[in-house]
N, C-alpha and C positions, 0 to 999 in steps of 0.2 A: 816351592814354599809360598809364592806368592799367589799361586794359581790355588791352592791349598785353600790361604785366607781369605782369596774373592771369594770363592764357591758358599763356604762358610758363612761370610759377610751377606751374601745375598739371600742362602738359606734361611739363616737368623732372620734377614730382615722382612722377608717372605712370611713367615712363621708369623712373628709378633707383630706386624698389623693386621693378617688375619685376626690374629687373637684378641686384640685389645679394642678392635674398630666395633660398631653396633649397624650402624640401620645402614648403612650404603651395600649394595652386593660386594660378594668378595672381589667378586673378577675386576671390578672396577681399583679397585687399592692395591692388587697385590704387585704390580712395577714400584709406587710410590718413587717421590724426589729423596733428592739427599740426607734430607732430614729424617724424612720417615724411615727410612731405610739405618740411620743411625741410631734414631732409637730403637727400630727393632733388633739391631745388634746389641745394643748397651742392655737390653733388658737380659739378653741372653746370657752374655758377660757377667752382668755385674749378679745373677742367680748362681752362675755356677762359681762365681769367689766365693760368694757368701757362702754356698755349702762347705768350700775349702774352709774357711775361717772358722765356723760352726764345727768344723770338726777338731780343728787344734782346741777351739774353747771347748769342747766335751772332754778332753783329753786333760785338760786344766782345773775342770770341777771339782771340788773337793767333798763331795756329797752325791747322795744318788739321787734327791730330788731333783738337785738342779742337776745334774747326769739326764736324768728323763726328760727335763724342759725340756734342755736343747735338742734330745732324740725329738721330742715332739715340733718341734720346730724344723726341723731337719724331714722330717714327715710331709709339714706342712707345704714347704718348698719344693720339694721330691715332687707333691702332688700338682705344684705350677708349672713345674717344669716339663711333666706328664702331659701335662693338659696343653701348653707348647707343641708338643712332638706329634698330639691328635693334628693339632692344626698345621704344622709342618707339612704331614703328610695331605692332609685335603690338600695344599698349595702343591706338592708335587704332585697330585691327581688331576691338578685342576677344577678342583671337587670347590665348595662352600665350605668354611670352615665352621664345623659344629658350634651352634651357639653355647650349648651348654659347656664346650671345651673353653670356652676365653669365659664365662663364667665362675667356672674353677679355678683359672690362673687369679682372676680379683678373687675368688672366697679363700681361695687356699693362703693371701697374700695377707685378707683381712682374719684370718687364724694364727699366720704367725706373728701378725703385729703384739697382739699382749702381752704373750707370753717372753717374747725376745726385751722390749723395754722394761717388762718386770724383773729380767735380770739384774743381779747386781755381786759383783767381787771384791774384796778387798784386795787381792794380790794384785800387784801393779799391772805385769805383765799379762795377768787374764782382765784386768780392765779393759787396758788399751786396746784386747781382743777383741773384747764386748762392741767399745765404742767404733772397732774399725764393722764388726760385723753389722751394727746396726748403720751407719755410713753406708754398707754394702745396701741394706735392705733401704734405706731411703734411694739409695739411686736407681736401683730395680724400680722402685713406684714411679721415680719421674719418669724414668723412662719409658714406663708403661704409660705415663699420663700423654708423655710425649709421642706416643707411636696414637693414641687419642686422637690428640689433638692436627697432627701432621699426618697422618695417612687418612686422608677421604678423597 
């Protein structure tokens, strides 16, 4: 189990400073320190809560526009997470990680921003979903900003 969560741990954190870093070569940032290795974990993490959460609040909508938001938000995520797994794989190639891949993970991130805070419920219990999913989607950014700033 624990061999399980390093691999993982490392792979995530492989993945997301590939993805989030800009002008230093990859080869150069892909060991990264603790930090950066954490936020390339958190980012992975806290995307794939968020789609869990997004899908109990789809399951709680009471209408089909806001049914479709959250599909399209769920989309948009889907697409950051894609774009993750491009750059996963360059780090297990040893490759560069496509610029245009860590460009989708910020466009696809700055697509689900609107739509997700334009939400709004009155039922208590898809509130509290709302406000844990959007919770979810700020910590995916810091962490993104975090693998930024700590992986060079």
């Amino acid at each position: 189990m624990f061999q399980s969560f390093t691999a993982l741990f490392f792979c995530a954190a492989a993945l997301l400073g590939a993805l989030l870093t800009g002008a230093a070569p990859l080869r150069s940032r892909q060991a990264g320190d603790f930090q950066c290795n954490l936020d390339r974990l958190l980012i992975v993490t806290d995307l794939n809560d968020l789609q869990k959460t997004l899908t109990t609040l789809s399951g709680e909508a009471c209408d089909a526009t806001t049914n479709a938001t959250i599909q399209g938000i769920q989309t948009d995520i889907t697409g950051a997470q894609t774009a993750i797994g491009v750059i996963l794989q360059a780090l297990v190639n040893n490759e560069d990680a496509p610029a245009d891949a860590r460009d989708q993970v910020g466009g696809n991130l700055t697509l689900a921003l609107g739509p997700l805070f334009g939400l709004n419920f009155s039922d208590p219990t898809a509130a509290a979903n709302l406000v844990k999913a959007q919770t979810q989607f700020n910590n995916s950014v810091l962490a993104g900003n975090g693998v930024i700033l700590n992986c060079n």
